[in-house]
C-alpha positions in Angstrom: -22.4 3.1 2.4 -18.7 4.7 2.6 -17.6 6.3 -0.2 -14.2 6.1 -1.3 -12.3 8.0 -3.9 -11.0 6.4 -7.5 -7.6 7.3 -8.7 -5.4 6.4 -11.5 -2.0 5.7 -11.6 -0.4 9.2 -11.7 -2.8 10.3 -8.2 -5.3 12.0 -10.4 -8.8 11.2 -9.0 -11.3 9.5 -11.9 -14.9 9.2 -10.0 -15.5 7.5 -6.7 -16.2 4.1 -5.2 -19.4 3.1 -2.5 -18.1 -0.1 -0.6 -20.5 -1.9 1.7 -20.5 -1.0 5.6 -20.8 -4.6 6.3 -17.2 -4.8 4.8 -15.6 -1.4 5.0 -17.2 0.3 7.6 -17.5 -2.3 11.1 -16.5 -2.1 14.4 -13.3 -2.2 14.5 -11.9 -5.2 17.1 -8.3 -5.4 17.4 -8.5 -8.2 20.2 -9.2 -10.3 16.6 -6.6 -9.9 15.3 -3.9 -11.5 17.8 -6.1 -14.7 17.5 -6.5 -15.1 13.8 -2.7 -14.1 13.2 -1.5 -16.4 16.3 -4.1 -19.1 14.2 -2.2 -18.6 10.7 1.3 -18.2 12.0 0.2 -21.7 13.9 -0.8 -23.3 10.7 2.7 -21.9 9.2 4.6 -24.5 11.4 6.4 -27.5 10.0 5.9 -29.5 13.0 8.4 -32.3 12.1 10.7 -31.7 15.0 11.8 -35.1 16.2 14.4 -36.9 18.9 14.4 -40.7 20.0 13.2 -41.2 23.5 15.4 -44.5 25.2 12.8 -46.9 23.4 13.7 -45.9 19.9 17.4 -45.5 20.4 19.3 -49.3 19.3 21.6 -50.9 21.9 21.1 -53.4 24.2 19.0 -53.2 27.4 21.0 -55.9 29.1 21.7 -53.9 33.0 25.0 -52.4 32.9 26.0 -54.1 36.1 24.8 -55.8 39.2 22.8 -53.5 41.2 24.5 -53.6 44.5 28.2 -54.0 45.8 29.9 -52.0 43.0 30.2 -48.6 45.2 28.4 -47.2 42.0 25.2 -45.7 41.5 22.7 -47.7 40.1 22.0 -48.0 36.5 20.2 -49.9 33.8 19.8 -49.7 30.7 22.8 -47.6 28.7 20.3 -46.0 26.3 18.8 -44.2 29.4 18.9 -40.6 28.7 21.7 -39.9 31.9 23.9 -41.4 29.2 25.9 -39.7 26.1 24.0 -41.5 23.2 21.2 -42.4 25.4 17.4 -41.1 24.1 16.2 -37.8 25.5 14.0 -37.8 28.0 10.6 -35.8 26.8 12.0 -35.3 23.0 10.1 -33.0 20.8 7.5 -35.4 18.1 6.2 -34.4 15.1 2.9 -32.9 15.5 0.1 -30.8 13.6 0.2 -27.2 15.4 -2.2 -25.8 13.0 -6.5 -25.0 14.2 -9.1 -23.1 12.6 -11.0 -20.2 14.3 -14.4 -19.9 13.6 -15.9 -18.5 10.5 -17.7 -15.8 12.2 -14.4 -15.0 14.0 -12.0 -14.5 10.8 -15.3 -13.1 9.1 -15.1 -10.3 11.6 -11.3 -10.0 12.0 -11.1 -9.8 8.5 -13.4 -6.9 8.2 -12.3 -5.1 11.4 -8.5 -5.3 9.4 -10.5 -3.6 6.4 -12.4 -1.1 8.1 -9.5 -0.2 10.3 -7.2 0.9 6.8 -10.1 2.7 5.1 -10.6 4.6 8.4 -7.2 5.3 9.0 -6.7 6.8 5.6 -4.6 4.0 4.3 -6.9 2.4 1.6 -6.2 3.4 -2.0 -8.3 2.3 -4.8 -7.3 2.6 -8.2 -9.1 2.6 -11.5 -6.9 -0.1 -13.0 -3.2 -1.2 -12.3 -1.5 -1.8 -15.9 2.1 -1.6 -16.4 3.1 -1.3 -19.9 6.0 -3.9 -18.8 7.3 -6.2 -16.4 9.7 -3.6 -14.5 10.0 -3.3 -10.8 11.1 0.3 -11.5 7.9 1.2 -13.3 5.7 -0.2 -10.4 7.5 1.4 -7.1 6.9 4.7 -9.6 3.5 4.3 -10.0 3.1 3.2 -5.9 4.9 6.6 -5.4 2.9 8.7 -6.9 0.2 7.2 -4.9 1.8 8.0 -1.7 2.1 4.8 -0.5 5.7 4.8 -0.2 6.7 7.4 2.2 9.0 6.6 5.5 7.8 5.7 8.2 8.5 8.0 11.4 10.9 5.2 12.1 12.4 6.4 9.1 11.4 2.3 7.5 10.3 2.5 4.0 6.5 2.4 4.4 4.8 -1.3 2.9 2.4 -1.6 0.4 -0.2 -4.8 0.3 -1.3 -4.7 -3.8 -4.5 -6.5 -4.6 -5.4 -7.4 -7.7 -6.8 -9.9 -10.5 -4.7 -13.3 -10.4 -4.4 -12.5 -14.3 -2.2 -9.8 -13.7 0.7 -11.1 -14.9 2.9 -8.1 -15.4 1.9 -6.3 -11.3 2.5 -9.7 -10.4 5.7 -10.7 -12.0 7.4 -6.6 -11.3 6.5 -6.9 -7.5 8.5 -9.6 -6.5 11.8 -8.0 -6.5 10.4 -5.5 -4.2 11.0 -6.7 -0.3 8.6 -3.7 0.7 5.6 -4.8 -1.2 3.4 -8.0 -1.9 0.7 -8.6 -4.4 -2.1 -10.8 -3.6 -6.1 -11.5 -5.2 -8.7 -10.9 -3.8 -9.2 -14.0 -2.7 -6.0 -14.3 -1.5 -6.5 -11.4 1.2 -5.7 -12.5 4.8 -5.5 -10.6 8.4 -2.1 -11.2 9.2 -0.8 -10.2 5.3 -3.0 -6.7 5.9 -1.8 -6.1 9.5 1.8 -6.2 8.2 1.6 -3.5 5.3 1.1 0.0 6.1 -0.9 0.9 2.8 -3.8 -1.5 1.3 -3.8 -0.3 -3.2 -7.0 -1.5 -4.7 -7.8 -2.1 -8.3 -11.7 -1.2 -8.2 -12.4 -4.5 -9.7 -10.4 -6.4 -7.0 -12.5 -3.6 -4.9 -15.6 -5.3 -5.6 -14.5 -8.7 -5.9 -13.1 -8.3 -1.8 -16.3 -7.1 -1.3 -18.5 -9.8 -3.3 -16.5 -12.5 -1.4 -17.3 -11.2 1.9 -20.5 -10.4 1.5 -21.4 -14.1 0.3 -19.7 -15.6 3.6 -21.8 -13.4 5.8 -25.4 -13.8 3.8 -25.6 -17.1 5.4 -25.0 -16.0 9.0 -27.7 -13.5 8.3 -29.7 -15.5 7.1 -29.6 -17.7 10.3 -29.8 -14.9 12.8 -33.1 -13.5 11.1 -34.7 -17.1 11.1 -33.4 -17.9 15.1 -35.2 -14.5 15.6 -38.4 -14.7 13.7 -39.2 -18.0 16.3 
């Protein structure tokens, strides 16, 4: 199992954490990643874009003129789309853009995105995150001292995802100010909400719930394989 040191809130190490390999410690595949976040970003879409083709448009359909003798081309209806007010030809409809990868495949991405942070050094785990108030001020401290807030080489203020029980009102009420940072449960932890923080902050509780939840979606899959194989 990887091992992971605890901290508290002022950087001062308190014990240390195991976290499973099956979670923490995969292969890392980054070819994942593009296809769960393209999948997510999909499901994002409104999809009600809309314009009336030349049947939905009201007018009459009575042919503008005779067909031949006039000296000018020939034409139809006026709702055809060669005409201002006509319908569009090939208008946009309202459709459902959004699709589901399968559960093995955000299973894995998911993990990949998890052992990718603890491998780069960007995973901190905390004893427990409580703020004596709801202050933004208070928090970006206490991320500070954590380290998680240094520039990027880009000279961008570096991004902290902050994971946590749902119940905690006061991390959860004194991040949203911040447009650097983003809190989020456990089971609330996506691919494409990791991929676009440069430092994961882990209560050890919400450690273990990430964990717990992760580890239930894959028993089954393991379950399956061992029986296919024992035939």
């Amino acid at each position: 199992m990887a091992t992971i040191d605890v901290f508290n809130l002022k950087r001062e190490k308190v014990g240390t954490l195991n976290l499973a390999d099956e979670v923490f410690a995969t292969e890392v595949n980054e070819g994942l990643f593009y296809e769960i976040v393209k999948a997510q970003l999909a499901s994002r879409r409104q999809g009600t874009a809309a314009a009336k083709e030349r049947s939905a448009v009201s007018g009459s359909t009575k042919k503008l003129y005779k067909q031949k003798g006039t000296g000018s081309a020939r034409h139809g209806s006026k709702r055809a789309p060669t005409f201002v007010g006509g319908g569009q030809a090939h208008p946009p409809r309202p459709r459902d853009w959004s699709y589901r990868p399968p559960a093995k495949m955000r299973q894995k991405a998911l993990t990949s995105a998890l052992s990718l942070f603890l491998k780069e050094g960007r995973l901190v785990v905390v004893d427990r995150i409580e703020l004596p108030e709801i202050k933004t001020k208070g928090l970006l401290g206490a991320l500070d001292k954590l380290g998680v807030t240094k520039a990027r080489a880009s000279g961008a203020a570096s991004k902290a995802l902050v994971v946590d029980a749902a119940s905690n009102d006061k991390l959860r009420m004194s991040i949203r100010n911040s447009k650097d940072h983003q809190f989020l449960p456990p089971e609330g932890v996506n691919v494409y909400d990791l991929l676009r923080h440069d430092h994961l902050v882990l209560s050890q509780d919400a450690a273990k719930a990430l964990e717990a939840r992760l580890l239930k979606k894959a028993a089954p899959a393991a379950a399956a394989k061992a029986k296919g194989g024992a035939k």
